[in-house]
N, CA, C and O atoms as a Tinker XYZ file with bonds, in Angstrom:
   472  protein
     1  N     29.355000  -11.419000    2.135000    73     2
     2  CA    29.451000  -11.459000    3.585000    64     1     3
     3  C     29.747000  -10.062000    4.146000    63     2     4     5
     4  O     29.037000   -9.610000    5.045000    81     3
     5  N     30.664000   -9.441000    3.695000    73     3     6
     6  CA    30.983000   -7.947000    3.800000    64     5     7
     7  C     29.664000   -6.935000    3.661000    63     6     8     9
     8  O     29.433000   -6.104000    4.540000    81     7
     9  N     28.953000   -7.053000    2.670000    73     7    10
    10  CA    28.049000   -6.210000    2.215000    64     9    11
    11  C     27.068000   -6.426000    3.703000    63    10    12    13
    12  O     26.822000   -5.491000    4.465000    81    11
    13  N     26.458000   -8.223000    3.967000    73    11    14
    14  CA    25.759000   -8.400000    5.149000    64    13    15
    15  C     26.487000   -7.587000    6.324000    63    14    16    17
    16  O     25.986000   -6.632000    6.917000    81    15
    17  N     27.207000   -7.897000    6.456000    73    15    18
    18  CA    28.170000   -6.938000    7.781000    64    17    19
    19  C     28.076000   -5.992000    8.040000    63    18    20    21
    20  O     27.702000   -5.637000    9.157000    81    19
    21  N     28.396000   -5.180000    7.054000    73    19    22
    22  CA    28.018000   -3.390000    6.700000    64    21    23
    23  C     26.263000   -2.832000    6.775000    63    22    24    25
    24  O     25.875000   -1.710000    7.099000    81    23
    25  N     25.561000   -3.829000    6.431000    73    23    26
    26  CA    24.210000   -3.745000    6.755000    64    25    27
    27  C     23.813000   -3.967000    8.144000    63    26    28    29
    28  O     23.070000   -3.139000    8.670000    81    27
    29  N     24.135000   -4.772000    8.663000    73    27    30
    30  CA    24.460000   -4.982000   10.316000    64    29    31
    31  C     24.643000   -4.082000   11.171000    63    30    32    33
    32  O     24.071000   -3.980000   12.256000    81    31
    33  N     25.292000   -3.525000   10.809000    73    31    34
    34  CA    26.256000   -2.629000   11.637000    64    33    35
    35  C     25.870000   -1.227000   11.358000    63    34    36    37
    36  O     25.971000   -0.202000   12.032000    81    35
    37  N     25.463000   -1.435000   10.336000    73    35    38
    38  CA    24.276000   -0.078000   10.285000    64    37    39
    39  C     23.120000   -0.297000   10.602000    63    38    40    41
    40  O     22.661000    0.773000   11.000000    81    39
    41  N     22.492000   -0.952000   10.649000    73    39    42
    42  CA    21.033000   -0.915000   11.529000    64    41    43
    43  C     21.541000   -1.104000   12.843000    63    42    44    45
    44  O     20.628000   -0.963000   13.658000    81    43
    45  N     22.710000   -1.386000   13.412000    73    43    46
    46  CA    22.799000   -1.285000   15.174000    64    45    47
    47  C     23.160000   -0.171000   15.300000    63    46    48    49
    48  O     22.798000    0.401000   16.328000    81    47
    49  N     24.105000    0.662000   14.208000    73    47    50
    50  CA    23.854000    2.693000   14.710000    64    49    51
    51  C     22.553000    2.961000   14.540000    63    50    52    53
    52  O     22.045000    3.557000   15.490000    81    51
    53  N     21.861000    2.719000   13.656000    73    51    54
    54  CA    20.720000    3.166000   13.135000    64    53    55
    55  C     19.661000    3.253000   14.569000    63    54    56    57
    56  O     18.857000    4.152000   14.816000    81    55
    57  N     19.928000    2.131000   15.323000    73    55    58
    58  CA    19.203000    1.514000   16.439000    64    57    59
    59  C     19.701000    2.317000   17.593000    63    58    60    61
    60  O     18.900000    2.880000   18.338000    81    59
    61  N     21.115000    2.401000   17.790000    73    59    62
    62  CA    21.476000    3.407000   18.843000    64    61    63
    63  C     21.155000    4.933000   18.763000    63    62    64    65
    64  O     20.931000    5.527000   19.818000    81    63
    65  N     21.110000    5.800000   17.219000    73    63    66
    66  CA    20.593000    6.610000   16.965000    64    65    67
    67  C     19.344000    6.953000   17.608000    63    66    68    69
    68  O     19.197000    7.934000   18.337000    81    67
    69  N     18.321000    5.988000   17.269000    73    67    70
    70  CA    17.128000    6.266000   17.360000    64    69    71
    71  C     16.769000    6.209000   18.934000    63    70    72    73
    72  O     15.809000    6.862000   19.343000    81    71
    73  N     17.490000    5.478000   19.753000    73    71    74
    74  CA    17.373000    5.168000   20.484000    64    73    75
    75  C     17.653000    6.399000   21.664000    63    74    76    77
    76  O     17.121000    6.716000   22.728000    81    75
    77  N     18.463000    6.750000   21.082000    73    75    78
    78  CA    19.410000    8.316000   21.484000    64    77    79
    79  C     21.000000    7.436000   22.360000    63    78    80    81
    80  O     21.088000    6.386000   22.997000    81    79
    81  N     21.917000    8.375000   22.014000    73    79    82
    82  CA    23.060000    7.843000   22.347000    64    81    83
    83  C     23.362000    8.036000   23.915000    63    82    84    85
    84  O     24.177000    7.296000   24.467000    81    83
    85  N     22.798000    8.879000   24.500000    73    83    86
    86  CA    22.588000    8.824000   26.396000    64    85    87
    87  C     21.449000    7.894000   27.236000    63    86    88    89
    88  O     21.299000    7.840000   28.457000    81    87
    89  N     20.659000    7.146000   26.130000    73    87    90
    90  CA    19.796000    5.981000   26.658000    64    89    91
    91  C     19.998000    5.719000   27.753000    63    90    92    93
    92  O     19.084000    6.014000   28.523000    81    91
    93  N     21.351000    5.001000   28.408000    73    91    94
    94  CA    21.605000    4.287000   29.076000    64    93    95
    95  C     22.250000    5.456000   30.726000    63    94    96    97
    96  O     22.689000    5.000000   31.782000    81    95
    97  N     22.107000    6.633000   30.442000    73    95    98
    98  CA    22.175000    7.513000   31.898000    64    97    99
    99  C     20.759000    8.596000   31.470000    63    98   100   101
   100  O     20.166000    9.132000   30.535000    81    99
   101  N     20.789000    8.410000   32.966000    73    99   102
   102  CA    19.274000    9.605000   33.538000    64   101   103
   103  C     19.805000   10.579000   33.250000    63   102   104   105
   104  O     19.079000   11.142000   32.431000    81   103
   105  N     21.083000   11.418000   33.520000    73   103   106
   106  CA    21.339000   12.864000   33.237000    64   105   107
   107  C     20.847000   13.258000   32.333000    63   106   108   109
   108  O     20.439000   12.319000   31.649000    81   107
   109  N     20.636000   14.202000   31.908000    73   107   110
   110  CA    20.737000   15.054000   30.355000    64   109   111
   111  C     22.048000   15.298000   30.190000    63   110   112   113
   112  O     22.854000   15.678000   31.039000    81   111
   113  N     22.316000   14.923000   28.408000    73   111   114
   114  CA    23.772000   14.944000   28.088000    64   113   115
   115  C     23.559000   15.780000   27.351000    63   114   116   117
   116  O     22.406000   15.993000   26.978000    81   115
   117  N     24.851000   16.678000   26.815000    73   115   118
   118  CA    24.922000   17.600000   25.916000    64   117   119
   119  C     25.257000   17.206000   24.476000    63   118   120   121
   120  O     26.374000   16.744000   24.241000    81   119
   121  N     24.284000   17.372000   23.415000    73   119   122
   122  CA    24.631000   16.610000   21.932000    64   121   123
   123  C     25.866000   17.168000   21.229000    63   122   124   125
   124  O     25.651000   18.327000   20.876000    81   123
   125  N     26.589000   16.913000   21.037000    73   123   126
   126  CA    28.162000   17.380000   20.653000    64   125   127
   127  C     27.599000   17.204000   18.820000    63   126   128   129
   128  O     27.284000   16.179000   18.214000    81   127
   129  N     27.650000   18.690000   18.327000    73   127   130
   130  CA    27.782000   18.993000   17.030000    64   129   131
   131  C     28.911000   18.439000   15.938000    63   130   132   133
   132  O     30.034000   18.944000   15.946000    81   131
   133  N     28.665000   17.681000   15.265000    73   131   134
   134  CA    30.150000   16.845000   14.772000    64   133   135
   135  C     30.212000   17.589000   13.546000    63   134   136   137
   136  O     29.285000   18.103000   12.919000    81   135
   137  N     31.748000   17.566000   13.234000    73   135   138
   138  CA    32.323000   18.418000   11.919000    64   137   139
   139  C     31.841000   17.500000   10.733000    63   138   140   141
   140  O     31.994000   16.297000   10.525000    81   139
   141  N     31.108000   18.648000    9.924000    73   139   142
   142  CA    31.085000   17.542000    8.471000    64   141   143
   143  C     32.471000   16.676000    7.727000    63   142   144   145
   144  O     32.706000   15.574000    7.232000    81   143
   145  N     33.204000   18.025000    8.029000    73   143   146
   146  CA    34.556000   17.020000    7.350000    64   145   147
   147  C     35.203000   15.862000    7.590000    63   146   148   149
   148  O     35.952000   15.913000    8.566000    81   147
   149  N     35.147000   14.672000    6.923000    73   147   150
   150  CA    36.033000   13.573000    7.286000    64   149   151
   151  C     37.390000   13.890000    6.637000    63   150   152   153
   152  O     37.297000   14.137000    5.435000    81   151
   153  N     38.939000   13.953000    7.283000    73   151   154
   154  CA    39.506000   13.360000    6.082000    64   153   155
   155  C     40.024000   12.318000    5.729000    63   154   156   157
   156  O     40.864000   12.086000    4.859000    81   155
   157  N     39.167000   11.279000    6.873000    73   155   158
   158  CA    39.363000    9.630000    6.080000    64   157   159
   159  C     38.224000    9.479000    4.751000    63   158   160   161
   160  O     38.280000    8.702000    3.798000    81   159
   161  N     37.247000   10.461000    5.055000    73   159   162
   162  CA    36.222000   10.037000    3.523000    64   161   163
   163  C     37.079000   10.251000    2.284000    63   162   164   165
   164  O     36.546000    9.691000    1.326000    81   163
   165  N     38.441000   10.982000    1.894000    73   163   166
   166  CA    38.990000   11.051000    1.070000    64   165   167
   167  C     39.585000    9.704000    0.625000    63   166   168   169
   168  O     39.315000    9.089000   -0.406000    81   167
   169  N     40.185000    9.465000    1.306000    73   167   170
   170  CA    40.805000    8.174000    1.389000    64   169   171
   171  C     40.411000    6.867000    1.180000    63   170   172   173
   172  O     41.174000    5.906000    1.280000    81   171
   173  N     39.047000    6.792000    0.844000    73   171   174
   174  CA    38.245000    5.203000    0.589000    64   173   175
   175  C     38.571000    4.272000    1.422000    63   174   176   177
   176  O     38.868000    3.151000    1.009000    81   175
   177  N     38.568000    4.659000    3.063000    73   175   178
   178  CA    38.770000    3.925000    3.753000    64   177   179
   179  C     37.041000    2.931000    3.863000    63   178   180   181
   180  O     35.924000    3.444000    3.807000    81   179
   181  N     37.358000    1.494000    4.022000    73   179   182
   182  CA    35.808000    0.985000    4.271000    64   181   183
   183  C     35.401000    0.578000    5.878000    63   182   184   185
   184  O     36.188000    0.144000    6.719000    81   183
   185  N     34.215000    0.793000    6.028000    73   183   186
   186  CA    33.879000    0.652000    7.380000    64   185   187
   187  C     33.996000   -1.244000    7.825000    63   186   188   189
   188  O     33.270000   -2.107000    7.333000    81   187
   189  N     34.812000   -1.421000    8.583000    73   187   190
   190  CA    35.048000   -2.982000    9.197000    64   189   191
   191  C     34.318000   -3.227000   10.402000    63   190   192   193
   192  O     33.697000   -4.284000   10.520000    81   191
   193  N     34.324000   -2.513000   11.157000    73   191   194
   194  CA    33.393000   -3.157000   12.297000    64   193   195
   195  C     32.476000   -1.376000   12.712000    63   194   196   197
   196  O     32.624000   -0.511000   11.849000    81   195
   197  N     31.772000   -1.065000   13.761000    73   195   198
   198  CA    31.513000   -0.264000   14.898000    64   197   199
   199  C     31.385000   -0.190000   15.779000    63   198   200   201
   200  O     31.182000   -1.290000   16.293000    81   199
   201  N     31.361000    1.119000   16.875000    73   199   202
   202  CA    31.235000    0.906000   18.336000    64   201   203
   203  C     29.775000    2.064000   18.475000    63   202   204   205
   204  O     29.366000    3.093000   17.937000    81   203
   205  N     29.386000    1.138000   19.524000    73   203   206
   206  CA    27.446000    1.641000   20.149000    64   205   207
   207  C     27.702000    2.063000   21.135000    63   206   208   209
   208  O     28.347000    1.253000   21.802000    81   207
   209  N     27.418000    3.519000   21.910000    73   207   210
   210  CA    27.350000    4.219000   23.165000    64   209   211
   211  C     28.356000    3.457000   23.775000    63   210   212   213
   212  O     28.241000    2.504000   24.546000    81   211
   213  N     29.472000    4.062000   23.277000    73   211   214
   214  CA    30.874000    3.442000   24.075000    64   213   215
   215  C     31.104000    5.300000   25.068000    63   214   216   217
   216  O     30.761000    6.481000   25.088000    81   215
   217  N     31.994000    4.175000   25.753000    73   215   218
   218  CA    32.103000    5.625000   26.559000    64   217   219
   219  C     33.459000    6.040000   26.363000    63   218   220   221
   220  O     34.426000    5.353000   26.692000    81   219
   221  N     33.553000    7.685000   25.578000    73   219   222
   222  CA    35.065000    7.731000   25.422000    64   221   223
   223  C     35.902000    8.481000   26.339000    63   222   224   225
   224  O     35.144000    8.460000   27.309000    81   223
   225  N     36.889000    9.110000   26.720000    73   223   226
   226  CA    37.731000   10.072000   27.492000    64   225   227
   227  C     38.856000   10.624000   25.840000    63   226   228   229
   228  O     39.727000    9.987000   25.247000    81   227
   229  N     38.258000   12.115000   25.570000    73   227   230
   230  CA    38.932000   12.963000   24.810000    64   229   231
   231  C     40.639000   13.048000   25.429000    63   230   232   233
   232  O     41.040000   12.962000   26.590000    81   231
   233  N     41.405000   13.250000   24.139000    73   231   234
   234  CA    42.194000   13.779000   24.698000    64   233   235
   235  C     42.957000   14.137000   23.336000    63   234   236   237
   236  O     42.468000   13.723000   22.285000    81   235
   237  N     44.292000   14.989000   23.313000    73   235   238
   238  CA    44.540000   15.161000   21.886000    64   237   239
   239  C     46.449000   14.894000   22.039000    63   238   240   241
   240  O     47.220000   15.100000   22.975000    81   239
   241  N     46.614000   14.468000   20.926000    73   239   242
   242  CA    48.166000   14.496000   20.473000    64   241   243
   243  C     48.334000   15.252000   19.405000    63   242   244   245
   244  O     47.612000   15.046000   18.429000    81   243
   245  N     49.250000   16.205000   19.378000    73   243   246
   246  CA    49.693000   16.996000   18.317000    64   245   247
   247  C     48.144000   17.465000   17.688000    63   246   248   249
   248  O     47.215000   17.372000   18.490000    81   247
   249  N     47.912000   17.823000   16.688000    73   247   250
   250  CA    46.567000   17.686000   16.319000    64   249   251
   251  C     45.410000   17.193000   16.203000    63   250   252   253
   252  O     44.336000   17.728000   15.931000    81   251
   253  N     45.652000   16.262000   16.398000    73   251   254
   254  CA    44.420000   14.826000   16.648000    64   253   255
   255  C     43.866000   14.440000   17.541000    63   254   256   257
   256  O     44.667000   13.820000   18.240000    81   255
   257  N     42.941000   14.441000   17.943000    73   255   258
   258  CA    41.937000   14.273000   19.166000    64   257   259
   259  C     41.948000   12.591000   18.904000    63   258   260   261
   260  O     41.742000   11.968000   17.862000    81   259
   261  N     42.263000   12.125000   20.233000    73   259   262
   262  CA    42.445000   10.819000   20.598000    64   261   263
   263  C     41.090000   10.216000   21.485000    63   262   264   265
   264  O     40.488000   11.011000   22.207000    81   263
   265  N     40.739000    9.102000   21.421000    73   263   266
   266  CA    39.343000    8.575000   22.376000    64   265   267
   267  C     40.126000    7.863000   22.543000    63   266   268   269
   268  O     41.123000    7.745000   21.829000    81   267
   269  N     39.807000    7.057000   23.762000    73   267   270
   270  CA    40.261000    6.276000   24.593000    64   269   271
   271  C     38.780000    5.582000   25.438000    63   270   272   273
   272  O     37.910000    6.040000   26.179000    81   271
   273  N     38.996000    4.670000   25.028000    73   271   274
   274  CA    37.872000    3.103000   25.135000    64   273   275
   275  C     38.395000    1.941000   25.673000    63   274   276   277
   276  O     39.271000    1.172000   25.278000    81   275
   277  N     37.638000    1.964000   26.717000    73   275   278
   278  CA    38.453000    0.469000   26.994000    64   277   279
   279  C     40.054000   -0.405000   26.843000    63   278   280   281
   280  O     40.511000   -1.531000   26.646000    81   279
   281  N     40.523000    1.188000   27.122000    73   279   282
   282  CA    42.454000    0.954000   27.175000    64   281   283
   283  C     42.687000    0.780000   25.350000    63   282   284   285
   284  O     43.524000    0.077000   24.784000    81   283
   285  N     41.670000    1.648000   24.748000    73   283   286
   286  CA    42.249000    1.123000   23.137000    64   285   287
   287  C     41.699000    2.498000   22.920000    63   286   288   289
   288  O     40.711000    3.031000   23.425000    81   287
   289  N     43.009000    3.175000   21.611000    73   287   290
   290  CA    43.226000    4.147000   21.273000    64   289   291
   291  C     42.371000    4.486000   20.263000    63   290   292   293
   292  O     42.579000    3.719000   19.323000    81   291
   293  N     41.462000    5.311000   19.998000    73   291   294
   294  CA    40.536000    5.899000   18.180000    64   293   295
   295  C     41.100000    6.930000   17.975000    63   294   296   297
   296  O     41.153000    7.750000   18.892000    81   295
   297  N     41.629000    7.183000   16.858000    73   295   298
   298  CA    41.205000    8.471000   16.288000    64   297   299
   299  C     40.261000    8.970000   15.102000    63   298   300   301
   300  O     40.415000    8.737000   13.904000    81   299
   301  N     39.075000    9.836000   15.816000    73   299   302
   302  CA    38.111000   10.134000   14.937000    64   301   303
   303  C     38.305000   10.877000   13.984000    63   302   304   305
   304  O     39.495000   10.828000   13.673000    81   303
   305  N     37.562000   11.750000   13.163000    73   303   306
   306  CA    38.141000   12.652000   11.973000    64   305   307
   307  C     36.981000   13.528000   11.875000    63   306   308   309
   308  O     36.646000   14.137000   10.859000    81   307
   309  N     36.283000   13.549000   13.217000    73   307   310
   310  CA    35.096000   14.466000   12.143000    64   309   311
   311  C     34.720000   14.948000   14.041000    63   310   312   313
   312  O     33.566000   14.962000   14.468000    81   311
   313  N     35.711000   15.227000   14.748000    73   311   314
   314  CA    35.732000   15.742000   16.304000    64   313   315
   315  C     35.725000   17.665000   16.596000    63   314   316   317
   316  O     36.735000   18.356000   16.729000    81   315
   317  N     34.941000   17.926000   16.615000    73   315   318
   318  CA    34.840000   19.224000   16.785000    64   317   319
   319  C     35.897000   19.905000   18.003000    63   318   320   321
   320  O     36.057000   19.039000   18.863000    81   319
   321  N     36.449000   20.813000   18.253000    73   319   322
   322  CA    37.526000   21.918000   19.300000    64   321   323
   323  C     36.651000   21.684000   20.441000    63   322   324   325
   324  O     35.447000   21.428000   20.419000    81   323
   325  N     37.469000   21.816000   21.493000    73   323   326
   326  CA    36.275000   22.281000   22.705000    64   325   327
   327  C     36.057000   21.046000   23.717000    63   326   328   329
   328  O     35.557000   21.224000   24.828000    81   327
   329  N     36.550000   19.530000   23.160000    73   327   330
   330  CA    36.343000   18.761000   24.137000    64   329   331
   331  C     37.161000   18.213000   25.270000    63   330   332   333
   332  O     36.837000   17.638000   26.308000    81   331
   333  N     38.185000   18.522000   24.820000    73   331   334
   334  CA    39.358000   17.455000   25.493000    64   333   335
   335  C     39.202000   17.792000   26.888000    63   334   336   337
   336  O     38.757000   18.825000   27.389000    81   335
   337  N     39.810000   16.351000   27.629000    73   335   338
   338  CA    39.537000   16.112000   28.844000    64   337   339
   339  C     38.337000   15.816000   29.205000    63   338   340   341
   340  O     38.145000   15.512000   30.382000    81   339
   341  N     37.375000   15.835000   28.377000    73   339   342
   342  CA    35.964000   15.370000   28.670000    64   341   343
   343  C     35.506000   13.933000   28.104000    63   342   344   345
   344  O     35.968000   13.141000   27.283000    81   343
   345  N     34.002000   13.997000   29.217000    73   343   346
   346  CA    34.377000   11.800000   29.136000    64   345   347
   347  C     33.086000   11.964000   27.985000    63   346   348   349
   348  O     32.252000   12.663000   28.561000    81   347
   349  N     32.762000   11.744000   27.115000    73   347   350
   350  CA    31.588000   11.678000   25.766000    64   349   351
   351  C     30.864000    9.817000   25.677000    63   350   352   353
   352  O     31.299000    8.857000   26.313000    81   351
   353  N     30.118000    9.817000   25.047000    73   351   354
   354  CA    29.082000    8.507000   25.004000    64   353   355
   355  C     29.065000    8.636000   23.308000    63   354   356   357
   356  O     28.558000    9.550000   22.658000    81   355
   357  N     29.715000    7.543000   22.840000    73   355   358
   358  CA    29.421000    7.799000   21.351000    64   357   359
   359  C     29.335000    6.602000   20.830000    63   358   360   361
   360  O     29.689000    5.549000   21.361000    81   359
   361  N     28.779000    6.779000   19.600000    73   359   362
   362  CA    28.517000    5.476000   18.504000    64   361   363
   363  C     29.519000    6.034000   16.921000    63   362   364   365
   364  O     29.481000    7.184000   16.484000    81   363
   365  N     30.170000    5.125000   16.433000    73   363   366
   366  CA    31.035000    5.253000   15.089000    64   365   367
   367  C     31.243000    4.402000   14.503000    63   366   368   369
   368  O     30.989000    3.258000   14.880000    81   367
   369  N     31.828000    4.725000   13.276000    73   367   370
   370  CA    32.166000    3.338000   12.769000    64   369   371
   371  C     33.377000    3.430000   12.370000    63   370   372   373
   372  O     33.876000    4.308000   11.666000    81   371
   373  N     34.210000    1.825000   13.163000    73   371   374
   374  CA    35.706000    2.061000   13.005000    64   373   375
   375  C     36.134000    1.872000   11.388000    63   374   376   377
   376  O     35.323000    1.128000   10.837000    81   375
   377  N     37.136000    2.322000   10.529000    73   375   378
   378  CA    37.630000    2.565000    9.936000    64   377   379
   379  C     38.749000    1.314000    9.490000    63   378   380   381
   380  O     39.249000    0.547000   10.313000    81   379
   381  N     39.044000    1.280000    7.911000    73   379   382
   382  CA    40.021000    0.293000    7.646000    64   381   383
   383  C     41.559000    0.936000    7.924000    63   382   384   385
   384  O     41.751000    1.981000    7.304000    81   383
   385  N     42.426000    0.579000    8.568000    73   383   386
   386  CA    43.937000    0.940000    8.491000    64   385   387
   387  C     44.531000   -0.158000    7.294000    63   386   388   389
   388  O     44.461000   -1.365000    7.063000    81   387
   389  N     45.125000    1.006000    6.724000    73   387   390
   390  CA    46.191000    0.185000    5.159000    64   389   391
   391  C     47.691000   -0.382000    6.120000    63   390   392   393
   392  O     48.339000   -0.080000    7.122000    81   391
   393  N     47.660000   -1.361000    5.037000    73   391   394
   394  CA    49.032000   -1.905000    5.548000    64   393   395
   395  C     50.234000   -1.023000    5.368000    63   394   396   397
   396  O     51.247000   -1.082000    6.066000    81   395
   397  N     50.029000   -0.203000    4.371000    73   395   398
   398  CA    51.234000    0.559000    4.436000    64   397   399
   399  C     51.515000    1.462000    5.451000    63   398   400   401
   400  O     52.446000    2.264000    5.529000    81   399
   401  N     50.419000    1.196000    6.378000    73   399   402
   402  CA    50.825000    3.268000    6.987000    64   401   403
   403  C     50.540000    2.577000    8.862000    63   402   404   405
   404  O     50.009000    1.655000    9.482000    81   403
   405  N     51.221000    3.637000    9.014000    73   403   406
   406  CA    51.281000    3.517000   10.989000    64   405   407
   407  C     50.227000    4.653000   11.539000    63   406   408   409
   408  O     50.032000    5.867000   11.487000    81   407
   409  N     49.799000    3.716000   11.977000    73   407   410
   410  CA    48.659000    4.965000   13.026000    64   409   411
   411  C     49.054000    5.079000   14.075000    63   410   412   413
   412  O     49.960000    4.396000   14.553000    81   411
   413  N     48.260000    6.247000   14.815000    73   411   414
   414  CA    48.176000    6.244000   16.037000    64   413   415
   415  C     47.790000    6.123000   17.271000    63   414   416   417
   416  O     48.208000    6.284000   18.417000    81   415
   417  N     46.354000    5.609000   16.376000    73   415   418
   418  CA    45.229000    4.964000   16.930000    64   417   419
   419  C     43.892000    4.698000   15.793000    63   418   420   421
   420  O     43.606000    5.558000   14.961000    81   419
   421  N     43.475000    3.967000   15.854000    73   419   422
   422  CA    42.245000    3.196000   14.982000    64   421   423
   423  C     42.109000    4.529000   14.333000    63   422   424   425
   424  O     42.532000    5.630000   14.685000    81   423
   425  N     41.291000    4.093000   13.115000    73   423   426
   426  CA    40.566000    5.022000   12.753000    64   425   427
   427  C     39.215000    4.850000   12.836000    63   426   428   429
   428  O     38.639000    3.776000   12.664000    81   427
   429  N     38.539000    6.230000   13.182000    73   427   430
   430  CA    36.832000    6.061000   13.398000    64   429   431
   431  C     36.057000    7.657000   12.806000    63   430   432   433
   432  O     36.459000    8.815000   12.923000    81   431
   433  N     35.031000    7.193000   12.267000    73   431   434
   434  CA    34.223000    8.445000   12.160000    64   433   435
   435  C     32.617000    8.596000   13.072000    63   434   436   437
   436  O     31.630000    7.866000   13.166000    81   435
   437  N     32.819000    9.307000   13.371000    73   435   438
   438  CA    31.699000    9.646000   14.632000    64   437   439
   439  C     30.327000    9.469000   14.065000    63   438   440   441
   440  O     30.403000    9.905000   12.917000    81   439
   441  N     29.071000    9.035000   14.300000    73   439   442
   442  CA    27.923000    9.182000   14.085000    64   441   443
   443  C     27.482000   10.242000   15.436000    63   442   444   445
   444  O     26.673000   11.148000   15.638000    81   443
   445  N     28.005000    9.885000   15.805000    73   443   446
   446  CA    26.739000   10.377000   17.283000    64   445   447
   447  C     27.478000   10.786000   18.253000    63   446   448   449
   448  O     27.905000    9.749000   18.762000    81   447
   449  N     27.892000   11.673000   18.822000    73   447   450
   450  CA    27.968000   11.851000   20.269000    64   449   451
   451  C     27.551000   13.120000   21.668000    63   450   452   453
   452  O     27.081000   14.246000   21.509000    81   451
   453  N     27.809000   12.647000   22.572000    73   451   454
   454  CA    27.083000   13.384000   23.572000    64   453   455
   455  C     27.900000   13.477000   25.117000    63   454   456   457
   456  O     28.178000   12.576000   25.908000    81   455
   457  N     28.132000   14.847000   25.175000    73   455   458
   458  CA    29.162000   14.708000   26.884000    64   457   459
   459  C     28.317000   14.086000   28.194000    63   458   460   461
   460  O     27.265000   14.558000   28.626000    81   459
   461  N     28.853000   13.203000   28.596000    73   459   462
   462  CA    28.256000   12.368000   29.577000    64   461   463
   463  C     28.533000   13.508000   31.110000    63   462   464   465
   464  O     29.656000   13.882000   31.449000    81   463
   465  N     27.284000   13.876000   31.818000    73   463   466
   466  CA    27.095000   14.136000   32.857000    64   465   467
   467  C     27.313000   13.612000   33.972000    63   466   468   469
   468  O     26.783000   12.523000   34.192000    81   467
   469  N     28.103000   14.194000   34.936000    73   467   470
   470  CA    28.017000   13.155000   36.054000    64   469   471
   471  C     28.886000   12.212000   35.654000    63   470   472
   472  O     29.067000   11.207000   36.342000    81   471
């Protein structure tokens, strides 16, 4: 069931990808270059669900660049310098949190994103 899920959920990035992640506004958006580095890929975190051209608002705590979605907190791992305070259109896939540990917001790694114009 997991494996179906994970297949799912990758053909709906796969689909927003292709689709381009500013589909849904006329502006031209600017494609935001994402850092190769995860450092949740260290960690064998597994992908549980994703989000499709969500619209985020950057912002950062201590080191960590925070998204903010729909009154719910992400933190991505693969967010390049340079954005905060800016509203972005992105697709990711959220991340498993272990029971042992406290976050500070979800975990997510970016596929796609783009600063929303206007």
């Amino acid at each position: 069931m997991i494996i179906m899920k994970v297949k799912l959920q990758t053909l709906l990035i796969a689909f927003a990808m292709s689709t381009g992640c500013n589909a849904q506004y006329k502006n031209e958006s600017k494609v935001i270059t994402l850092k190769n580095d995860c450092f949740f890929d260290k960690q064998n975190r597994r992908i549980i669900d994703s989000l499709v051209n969500k619209i985020a608002v950057v912002s950062k705590k201590g080191s960590y660049f925070i998204f903010t979605i729909d009154n719910k907190k992400y933190l991505p791992c693969n967010m390049p310098d340079g954005y905060v305070g800016k509203k972005i259109i992105m697709s990711a896939y959220i991340l498993q949190e272990f029971k042992t540990e406290k976050v500070i917001a979800t975990p997510i790694r970016i596929i796609t994103a783009s600063i929303v114009n206007g």
